[in-house]
N, C-alpha and C positions, 0 to 999 in steps of 0.2 A: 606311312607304311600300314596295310593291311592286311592282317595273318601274316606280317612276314613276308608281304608283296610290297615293293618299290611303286608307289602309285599318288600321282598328283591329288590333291584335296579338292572334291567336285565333280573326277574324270566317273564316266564310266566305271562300275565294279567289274575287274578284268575276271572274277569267277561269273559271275552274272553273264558278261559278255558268254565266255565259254562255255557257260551251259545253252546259252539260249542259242548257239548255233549248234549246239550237238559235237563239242570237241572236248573227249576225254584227256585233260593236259593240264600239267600243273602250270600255272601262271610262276614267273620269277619277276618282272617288272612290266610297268609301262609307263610310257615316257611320252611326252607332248613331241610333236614334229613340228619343229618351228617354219614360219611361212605358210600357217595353212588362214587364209582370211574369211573363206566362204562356210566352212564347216568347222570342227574341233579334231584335231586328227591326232591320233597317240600310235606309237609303234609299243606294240604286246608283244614282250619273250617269254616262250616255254618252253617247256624239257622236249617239245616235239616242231618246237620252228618257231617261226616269228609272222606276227600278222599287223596288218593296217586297220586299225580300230576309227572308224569314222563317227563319230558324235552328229546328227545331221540337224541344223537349224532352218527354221524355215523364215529366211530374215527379210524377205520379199511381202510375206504374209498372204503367199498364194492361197486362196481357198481350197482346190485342187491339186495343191501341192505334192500329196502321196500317190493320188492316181497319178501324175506325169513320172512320179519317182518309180513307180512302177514298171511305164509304159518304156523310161531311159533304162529301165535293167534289162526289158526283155530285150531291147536294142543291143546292148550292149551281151549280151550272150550270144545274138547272132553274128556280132561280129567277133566275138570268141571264136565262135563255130564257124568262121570264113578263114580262120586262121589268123589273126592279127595280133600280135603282141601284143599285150595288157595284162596288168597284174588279172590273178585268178579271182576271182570273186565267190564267195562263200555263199550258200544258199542256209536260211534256214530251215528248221526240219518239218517246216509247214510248207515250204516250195517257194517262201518268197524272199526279197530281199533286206527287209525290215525287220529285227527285233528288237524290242522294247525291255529295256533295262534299269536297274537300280543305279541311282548315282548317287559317290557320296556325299554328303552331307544334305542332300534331299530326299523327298519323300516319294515323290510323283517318278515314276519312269521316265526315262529319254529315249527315242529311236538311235539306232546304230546300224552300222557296215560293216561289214567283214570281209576282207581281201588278204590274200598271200602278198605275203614283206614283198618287196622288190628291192633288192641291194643297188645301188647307183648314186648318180649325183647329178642336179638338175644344171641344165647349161646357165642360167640364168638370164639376164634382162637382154644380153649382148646378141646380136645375128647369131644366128646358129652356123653351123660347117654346114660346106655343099654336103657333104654327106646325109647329114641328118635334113637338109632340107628335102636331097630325092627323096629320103624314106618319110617323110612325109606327104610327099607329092602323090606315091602309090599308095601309099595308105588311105589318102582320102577316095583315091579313083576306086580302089577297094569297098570302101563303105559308101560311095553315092551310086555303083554297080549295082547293089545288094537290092537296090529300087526296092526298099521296105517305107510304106507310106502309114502315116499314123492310124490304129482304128478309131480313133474318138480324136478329132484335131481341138477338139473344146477343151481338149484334158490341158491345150499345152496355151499358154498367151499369148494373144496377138501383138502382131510388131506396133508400137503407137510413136507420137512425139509428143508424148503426155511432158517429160523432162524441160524437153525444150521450152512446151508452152508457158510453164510454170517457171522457170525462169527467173525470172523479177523475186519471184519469192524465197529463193533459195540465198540470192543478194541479200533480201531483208533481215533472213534468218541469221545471215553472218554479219551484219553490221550491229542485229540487237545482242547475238554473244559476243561480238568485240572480235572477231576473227582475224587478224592481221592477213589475210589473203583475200578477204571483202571486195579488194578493189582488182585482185583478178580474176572474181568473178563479173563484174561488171563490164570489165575488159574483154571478156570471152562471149558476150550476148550477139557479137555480128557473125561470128562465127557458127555456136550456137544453131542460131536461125540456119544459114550455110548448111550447117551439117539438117538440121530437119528438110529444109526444100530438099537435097538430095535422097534424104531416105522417102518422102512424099513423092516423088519424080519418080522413082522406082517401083513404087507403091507394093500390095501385098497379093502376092500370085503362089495359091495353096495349090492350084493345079500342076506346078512343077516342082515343087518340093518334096522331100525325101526327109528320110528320117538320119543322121547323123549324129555325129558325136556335139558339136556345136559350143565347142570353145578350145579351137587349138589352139594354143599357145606355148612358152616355155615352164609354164607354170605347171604346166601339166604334162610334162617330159620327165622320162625317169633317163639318165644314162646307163646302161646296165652293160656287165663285162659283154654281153653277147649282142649289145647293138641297144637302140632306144625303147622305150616302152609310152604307151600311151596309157595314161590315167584320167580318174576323176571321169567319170562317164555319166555322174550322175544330169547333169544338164543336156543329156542324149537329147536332141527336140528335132522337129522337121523346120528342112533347112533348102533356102534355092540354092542350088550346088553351086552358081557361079560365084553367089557373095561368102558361101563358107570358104569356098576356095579363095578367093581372091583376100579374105579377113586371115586366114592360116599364113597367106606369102605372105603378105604385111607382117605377121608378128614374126614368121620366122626371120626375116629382115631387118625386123626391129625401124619399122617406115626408114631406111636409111641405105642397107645393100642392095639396088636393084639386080645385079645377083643372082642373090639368095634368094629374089623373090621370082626372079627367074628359072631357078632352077626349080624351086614347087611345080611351077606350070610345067616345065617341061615333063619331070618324071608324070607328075600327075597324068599328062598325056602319051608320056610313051604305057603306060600302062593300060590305056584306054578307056580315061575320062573322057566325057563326054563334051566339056565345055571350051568352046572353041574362041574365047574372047571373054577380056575381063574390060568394063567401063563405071564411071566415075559412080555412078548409082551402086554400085556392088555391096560400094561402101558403105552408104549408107546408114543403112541398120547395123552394123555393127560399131560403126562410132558411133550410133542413137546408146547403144549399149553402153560406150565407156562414157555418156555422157550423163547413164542411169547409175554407174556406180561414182561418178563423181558425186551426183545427189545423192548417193545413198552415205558415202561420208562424208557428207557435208550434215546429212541427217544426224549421224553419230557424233560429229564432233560438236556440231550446235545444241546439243539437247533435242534435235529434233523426232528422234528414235533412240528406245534403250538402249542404253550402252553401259558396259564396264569399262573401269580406268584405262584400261588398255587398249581398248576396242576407240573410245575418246582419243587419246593420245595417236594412235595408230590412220582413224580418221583424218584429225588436225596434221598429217604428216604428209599422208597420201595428197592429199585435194591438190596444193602448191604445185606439187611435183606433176599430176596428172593436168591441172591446167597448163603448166608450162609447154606440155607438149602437145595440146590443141593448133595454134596455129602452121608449126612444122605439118602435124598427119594431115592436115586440110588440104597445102597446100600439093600436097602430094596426090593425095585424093581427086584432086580435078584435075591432074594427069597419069591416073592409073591406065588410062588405056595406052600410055605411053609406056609408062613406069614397069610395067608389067609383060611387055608386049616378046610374045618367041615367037 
């Protein structure tokens, strides 16, 4: 406790926060929101509302990191400005989306977010309802409408199969920490490769991409009494509309309700998306993606990147679970133009 604030040991100073966005409000607590893995996320109460305190790590080690964080806010304002439900996002009093904060028991400042609370409940890991898949469907037809193309495309990283290549060495790393899931790593490398040939077959076409939100999923759903909200914008990046679209039905599906993955496409088009066919390449790059956070906790759990106990433990928990469901999304993957097909 701080002055009499309710506040975790390490988080963000919830007065710091509040000055450094220009909000005259007395702080009463702030509290971790559990399930946030990419950032440190707290909910802040005060005598005048409730806000989304984001802590923001840069756990990629992008060089360019803040310029792309930037380039995802101003994205994300335009799609404020089109109308699309999302929490409110807080500017600070210099016009941008970044203030740099005391945290306690350190010395050094940390950057942070500030967004309006959003009351809800996330659907979780399960298919989502037709409902919430239409409003996804328009939502995305919405934001790949907006044809907003990056100004600096250098800001944001190019798609690779840097993961795949490397491969073999992630095996190593969990045989010399003793990893009991070692050997489904080993067991995942035919696949692996699979998933790289197809995101290489696809290959990288900057000329028809747009800029997007670029990681829908349910993780990033708020339920709210007045319908869904979409969060977490900060991985705004430019996207080919057919593989964001076609990566959104998958997770709204959860690779399982052809459906629900059906019903994406369809609203997506009665709204007047543009993409007329989804195929097995879409996928691609975005299981190159879940194949880079499977490295990345494989990194955590091996020693092979800093971690905290938790962050350890949390890695060692993920990996098993996220390999087990490689060969299922594969298999699905080389009949997405089936799977998919309205």
């Amino acid at each position: 406790m701080i002055g009499g604030v309710q506040t975790p040991d390490s988080a963000p100073s919830p007065e710091a926060v509040l000055a450094a966005f220009g909000i005259r409000a007395r702080p009463a607590a702030m509290v971790p929101v559990v399930g946030a893995w990419s950032n440190r996320v707290y909910r802040l109460t005060t005598d005048l509302g409730s806000y989304a305190v984001k802590e923001l790590l840069n756990l990629r080690r992008e060089p360019r990191w803040l310029d792309s964080l930037d380039a995802a806010w101003r994205f994300e304002l335009a799609a404020q400005a089109a109308g699309l439900t999302i929490p409110v996002p807080v500017s600070s009093p210099s016009g941008g989306c970044v203030a740099w904060v005391e945290r306690q028991g350190r010395a050094e400042p940390v950057p942070v977010r500030l967004h309006a609370w959003v009351e809800g409940t996330q659907p979780g890991p399960a298919p989502v309802t037709r409902q919430t898949a239409s409003w996804i469907g328009r939502t995305l037809a919405t934001l790949h409408l907006l044809g907003i193309r990056p100004a600096d495309r250098s800001t944001f990283p190019l798609p690779d199969t840097a993961t795949a290549d490397d491969w073999p060495d992630l095996i190593t790393a969990a045989r010399r920490a003793g990893a009991p899931w070692a050997d489904q790593l080993q067991a995942a490398q035919p696949a692996v490769a699979e998933i790289a040939a197809l995101a290489r077959a696809a290959g990288h076409r900057p000329g028809d991409e747009v800029m997007s939100h670029g990681d829908i999923d349910q993780k990033n759903l708020i339920l709210a009494a007045d319908g869904p909200v979409l969060c977490d914008w900060d991985a705004a990046m430019p996207m080919v509309p057919s593989r964001e679209l076609a990566d959104a039905a998958m997770s709204m599906a959860s690779w399982e309700r052809q459906d629900i993955g059906r019903e994406v496409l369809r609203a997506y088009r009665a709204a007047g998306g543009l993409v007329t066919g989804i195929r097995p390449g879409d996928l691609g790059q975005s299981m190159m993606s879940s194949l880079d956070w499977i490295a990345f906790n494989v990194g955590r759990a091996t020693g092979g990147r800093p971690a905290g106990p938790a962050e350890v433990a949390l890695g060692s928990r993920l990996v098993p679970e996220l390999l087990a469901r490689l060969p299922r999304e594969l298999e699905i993957a080389r009949r997405a133009d089936e799977f998919l097909a309205v």
